[in-house]
C-alpha positions as CSV (number, residue, x, y, z in Angstrom):
1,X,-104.9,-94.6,-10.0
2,X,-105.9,-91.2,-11.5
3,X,-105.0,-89.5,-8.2
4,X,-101.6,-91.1,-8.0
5,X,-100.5,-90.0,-11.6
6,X,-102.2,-86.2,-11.2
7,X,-99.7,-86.3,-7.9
8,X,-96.7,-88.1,-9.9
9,X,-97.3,-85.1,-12.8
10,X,-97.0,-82.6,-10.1
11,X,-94.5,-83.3,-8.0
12,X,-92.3,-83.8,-11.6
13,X,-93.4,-80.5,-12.6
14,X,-92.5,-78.9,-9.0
15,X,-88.8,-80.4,-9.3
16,X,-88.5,-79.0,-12.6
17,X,-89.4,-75.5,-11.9
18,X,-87.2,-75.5,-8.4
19,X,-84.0,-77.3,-10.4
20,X,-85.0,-74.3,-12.9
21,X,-85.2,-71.7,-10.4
22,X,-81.7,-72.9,-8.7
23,X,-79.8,-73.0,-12.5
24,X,-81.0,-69.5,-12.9
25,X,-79.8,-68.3,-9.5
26,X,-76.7,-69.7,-10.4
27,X,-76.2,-67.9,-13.4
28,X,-76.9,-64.5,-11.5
29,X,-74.2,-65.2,-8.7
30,X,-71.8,-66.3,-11.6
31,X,-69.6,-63.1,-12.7
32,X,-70.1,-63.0,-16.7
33,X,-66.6,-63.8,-18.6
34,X,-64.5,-61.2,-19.4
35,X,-63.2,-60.9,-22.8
36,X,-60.1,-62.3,-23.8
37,X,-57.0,-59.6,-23.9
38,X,-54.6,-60.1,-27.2
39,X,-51.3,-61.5,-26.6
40,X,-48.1,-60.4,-28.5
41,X,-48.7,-58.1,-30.6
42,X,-44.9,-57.5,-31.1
43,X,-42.0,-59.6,-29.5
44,X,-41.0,-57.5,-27.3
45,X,-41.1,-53.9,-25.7
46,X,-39.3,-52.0,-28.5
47,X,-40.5,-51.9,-32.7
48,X,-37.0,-51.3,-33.8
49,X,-35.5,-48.2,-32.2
50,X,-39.0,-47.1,-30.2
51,X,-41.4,-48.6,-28.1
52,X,-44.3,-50.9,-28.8
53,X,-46.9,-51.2,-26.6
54,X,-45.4,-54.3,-25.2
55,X,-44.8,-54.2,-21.0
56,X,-42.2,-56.4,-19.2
57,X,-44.4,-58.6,-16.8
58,X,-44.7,-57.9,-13.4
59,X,-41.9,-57.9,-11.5
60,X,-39.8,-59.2,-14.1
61,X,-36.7,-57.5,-15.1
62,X,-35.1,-56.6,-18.7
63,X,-31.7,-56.1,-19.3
64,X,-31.0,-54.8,-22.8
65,X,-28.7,-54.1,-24.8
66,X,-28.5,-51.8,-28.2
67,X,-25.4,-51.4,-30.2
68,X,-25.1,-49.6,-33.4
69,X,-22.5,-49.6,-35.6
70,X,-21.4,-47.4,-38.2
71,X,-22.2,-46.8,-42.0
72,X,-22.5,-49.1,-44.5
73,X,-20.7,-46.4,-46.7
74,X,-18.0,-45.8,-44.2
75,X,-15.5,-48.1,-46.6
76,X,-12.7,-50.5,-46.1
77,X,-10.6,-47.7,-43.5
78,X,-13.3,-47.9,-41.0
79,X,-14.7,-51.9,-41.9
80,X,-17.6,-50.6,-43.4
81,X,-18.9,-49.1,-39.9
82,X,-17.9,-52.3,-37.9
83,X,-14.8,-50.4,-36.3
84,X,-17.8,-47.8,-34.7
85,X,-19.8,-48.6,-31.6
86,X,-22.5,-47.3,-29.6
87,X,-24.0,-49.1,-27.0
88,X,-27.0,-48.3,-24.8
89,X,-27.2,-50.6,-21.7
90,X,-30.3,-50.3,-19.9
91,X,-32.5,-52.1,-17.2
92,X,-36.2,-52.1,-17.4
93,X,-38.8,-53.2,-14.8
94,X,-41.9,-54.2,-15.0
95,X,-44.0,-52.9,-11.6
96,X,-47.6,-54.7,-12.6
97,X,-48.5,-55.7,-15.7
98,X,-50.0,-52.4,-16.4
99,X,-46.7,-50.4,-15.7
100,X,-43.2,-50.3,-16.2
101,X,-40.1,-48.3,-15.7
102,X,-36.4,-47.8,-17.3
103,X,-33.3,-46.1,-16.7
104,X,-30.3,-46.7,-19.6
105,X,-26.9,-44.9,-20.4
106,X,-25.7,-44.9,-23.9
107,X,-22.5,-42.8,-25.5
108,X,-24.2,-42.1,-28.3
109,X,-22.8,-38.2,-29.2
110,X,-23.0,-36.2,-26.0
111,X,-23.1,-39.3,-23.5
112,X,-26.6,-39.5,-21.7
113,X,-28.7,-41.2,-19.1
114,X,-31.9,-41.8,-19.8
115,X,-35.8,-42.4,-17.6
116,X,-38.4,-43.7,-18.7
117,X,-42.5,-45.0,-17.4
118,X,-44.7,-46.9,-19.5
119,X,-48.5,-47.5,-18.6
120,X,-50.8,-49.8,-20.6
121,X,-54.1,-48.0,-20.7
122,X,-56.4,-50.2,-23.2
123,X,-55.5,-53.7,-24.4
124,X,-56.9,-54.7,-27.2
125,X,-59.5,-58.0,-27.3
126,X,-60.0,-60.9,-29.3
127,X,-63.8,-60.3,-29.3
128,X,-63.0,-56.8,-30.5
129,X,-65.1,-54.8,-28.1
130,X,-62.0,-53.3,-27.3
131,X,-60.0,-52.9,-31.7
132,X,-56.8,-51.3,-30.0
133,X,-54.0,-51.1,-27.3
134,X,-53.3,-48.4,-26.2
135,X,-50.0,-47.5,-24.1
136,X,-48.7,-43.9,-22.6
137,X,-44.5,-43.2,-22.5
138,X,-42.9,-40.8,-21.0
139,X,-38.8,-40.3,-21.2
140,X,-36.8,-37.6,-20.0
141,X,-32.4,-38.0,-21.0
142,X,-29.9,-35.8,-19.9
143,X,-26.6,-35.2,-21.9
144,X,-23.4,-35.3,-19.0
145,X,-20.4,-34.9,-20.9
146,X,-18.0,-32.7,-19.9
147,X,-17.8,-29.3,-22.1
148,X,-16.2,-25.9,-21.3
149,X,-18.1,-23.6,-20.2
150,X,-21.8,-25.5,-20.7
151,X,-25.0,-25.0,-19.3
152,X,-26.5,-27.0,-16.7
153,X,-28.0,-30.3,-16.8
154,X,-31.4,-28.7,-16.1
155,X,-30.4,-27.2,-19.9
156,X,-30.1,-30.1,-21.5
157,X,-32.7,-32.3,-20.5
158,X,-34.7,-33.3,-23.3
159,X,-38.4,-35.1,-22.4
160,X,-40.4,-37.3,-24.6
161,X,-44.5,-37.7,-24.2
162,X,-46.0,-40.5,-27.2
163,X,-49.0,-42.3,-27.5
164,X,-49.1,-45.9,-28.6
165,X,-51.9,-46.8,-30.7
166,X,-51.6,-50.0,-31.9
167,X,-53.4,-53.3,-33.6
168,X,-52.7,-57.3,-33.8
169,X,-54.9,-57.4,-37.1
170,X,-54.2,-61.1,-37.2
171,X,-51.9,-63.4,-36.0
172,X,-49.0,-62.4,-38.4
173,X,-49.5,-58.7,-38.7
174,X,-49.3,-56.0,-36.3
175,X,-49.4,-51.9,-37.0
176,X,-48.7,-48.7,-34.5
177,X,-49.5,-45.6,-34.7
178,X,-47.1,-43.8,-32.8
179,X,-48.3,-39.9,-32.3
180,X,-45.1,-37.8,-30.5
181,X,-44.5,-34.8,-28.3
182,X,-40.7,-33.9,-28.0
183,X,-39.2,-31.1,-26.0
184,X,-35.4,-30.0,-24.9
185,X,-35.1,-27.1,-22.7
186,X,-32.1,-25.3,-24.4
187,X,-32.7,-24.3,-28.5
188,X,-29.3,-24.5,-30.7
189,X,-29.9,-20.7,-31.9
190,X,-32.8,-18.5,-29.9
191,X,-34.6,-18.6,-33.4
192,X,-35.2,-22.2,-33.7
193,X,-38.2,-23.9,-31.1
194,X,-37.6,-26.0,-28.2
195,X,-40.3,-28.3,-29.3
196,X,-41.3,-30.9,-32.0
197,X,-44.0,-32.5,-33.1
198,X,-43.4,-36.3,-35.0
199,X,-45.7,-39.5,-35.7
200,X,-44.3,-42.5,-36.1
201,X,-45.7,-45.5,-37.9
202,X,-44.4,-49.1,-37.0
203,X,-45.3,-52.8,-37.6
204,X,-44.8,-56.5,-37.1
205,X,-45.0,-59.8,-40.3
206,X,-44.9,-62.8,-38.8
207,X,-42.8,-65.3,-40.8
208,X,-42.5,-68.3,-38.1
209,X,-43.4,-68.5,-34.7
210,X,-40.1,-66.9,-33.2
211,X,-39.0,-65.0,-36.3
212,X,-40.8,-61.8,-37.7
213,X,-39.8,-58.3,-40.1
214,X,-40.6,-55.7,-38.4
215,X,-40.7,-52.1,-40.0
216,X,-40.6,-48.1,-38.5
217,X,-40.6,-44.6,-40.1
218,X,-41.0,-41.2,-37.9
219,X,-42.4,-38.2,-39.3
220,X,-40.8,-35.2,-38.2
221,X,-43.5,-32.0,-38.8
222,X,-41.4,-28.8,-39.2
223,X,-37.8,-30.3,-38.6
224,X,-36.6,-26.6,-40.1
225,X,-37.9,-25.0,-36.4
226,X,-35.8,-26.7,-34.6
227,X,-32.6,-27.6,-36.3
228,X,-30.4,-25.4,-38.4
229,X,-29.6,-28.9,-39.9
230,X,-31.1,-31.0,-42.6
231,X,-32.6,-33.5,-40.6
232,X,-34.1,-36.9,-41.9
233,X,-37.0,-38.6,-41.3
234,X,-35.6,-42.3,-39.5
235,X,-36.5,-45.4,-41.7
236,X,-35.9,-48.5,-39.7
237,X,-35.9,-52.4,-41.5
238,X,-35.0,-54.9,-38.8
239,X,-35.6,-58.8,-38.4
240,X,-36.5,-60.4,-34.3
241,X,-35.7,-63.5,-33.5
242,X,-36.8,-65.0,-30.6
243,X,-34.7,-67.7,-28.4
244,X,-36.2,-68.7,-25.2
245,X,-35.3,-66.1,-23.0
246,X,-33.9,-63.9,-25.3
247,X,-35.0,-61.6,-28.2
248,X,-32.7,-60.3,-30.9
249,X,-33.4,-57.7,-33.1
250,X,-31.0,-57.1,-36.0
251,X,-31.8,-54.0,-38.0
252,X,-30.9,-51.5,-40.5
253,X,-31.5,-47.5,-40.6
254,X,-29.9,-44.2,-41.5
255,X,-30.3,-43.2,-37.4
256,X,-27.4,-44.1,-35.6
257,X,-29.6,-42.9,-31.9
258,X,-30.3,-44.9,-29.3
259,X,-32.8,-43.3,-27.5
260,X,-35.6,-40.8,-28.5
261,X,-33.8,-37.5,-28.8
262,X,-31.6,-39.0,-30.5
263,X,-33.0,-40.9,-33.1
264,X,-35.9,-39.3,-34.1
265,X,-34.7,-35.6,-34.3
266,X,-30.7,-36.0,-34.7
267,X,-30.0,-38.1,-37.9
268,X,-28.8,-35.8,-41.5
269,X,-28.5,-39.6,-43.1
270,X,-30.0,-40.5,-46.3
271,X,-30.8,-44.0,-47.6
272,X,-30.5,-43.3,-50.9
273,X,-26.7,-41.8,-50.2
274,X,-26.0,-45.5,-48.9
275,X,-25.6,-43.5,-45.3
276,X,-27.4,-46.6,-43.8
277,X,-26.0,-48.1,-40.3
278,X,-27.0,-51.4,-38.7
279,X,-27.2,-53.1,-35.1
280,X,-28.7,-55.4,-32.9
281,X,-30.9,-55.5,-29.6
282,X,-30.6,-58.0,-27.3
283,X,-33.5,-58.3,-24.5
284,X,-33.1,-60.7,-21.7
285,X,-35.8,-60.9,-18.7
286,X,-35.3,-62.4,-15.6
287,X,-38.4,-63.4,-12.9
288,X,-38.2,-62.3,-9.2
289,X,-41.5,-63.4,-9.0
């Protein structure tokens, strides 16, 4: 009897360590998990007037839509800016999930095509190993309207380099840090620079799950170097609203630009003067996928 349960205690003790040895093999050949990428940060690919570090899925397309109107202190002649338009129409693709292109046209001033790329770098993770997202842009617009005796189009290209730093510090509240490189190849007068150096500062509160305020200022350093004008920093106050397949952005700000160039370096309005203009953008993606 004594043999039999030294044999039963061993043979339970060799099952145990095999059934051991096979749960740890296991574990080796399983890949670990991988942390868990924060999702919407902001509703969609733009704060207000700039980027966020939002990307249109892959192979996905955006068509958009941004129309300003005029300002609020315009008066009754002009409908308090509602008898003013400019429109930027654009289509924006999204190659992987990691990149995206653009190209628009807007008649904004001298009218202009626009280029963009976008590439996610970083994505920020809900166990925080990796605190921020990280995206790189790239523009480049050209101004094609007819004047006597202009320069080329090579002249008046204007690029656009930023870097978008940005957070989802909880489910309702989002911040980016928006560092930006801007230069156009022909200078008003040959003492003013062809570059310019702004930051921008943008952010997301969430009031419901498809509504949110959303908030941008750009810092302009050493507007005087580049402008014989009294440029402005742009202040931007919008509201999104999301509706299925659309997002729509209402918003108010003393930039009446639609792209880059235009609305971070070329507004002279003040909000304190009441020179404050409003629009919308309307974003609606379709799936070839």
């Amino acid at each position: 009897m004594k043999i039999k349960q030294i044999l039963a205690i061993g043979f339970t003790i060799l099952a145990s360590q095999v059934f051991a040895q096979d749960d740890l093999l296991n574990m080796m050949d399983s890949p670990p998990n991988k942390p868990e990428p924060v999702k919407a940060t902001f509703k969609t690919t733009r704060i207000l007037n700039g980027h966020s570090i939002e990307q249109v899925a892959s192979r996905h397309l955006d068509f958009r839509i941004n129309h300003r109107f005029g300002l609020l202190n315009s008066g009754y002649d002009q409908f308090y800016g509602l008898d003013y338009a400019r429109i930027r129409l654009a289509l924006e693709y999204g190659i992987t999930d990691w990149a995206m292109v653009g190209i628009g046209r807007n008649n904004l001033g001298r009218k202009a095509w626009d280029y963009f790329a976008k590439f996610r770098l970083l994505r920020q993770t809900k166990d925080n190993s990796m605190p921020l997202s990280v995206s790189f842009l790239g523009t480049a617009a050209v101004d094609i309207t007819k004047i006597p005796n202009s320069t080329s189009l090579t002249d008046r290209l204007t690029y656009t380099t930023q870097i978008l730093l940005a957070r989802k510090f909880t489910e309702g509240i989002s911040i980016q840090l928006t560092p930006t490189y801007i230069h156009r190849n022909q200078r008003e007068t040959p003492d003013l620079n062809n570059d310019l150096f702004a930051i921008g500062l943008g952010g997301r509160i969430k009031i419901t799950r498809r509504t949110s305020l959303n908030f941008e200022y750009f810092y302009m350093m050493n507007p005087k170097k580049v402008s014989a004008e009294k440029l402005q920093n742009t202040l931007s106050l919008g509201f999104d609203i999301e509706t299925g397949g659309h997002v729509f952005q209402v918003h108010f700000t003393n930039s009446l630009g639609l792209i880059e160039k235009d609305f971070i370096i070329g507004s002279t309005n003040r909000w304190e003067k009441g020179q404050i203009g409003y629009g919308f953008n309307i974003s609606r993606t379709f799936s070839f996928r």
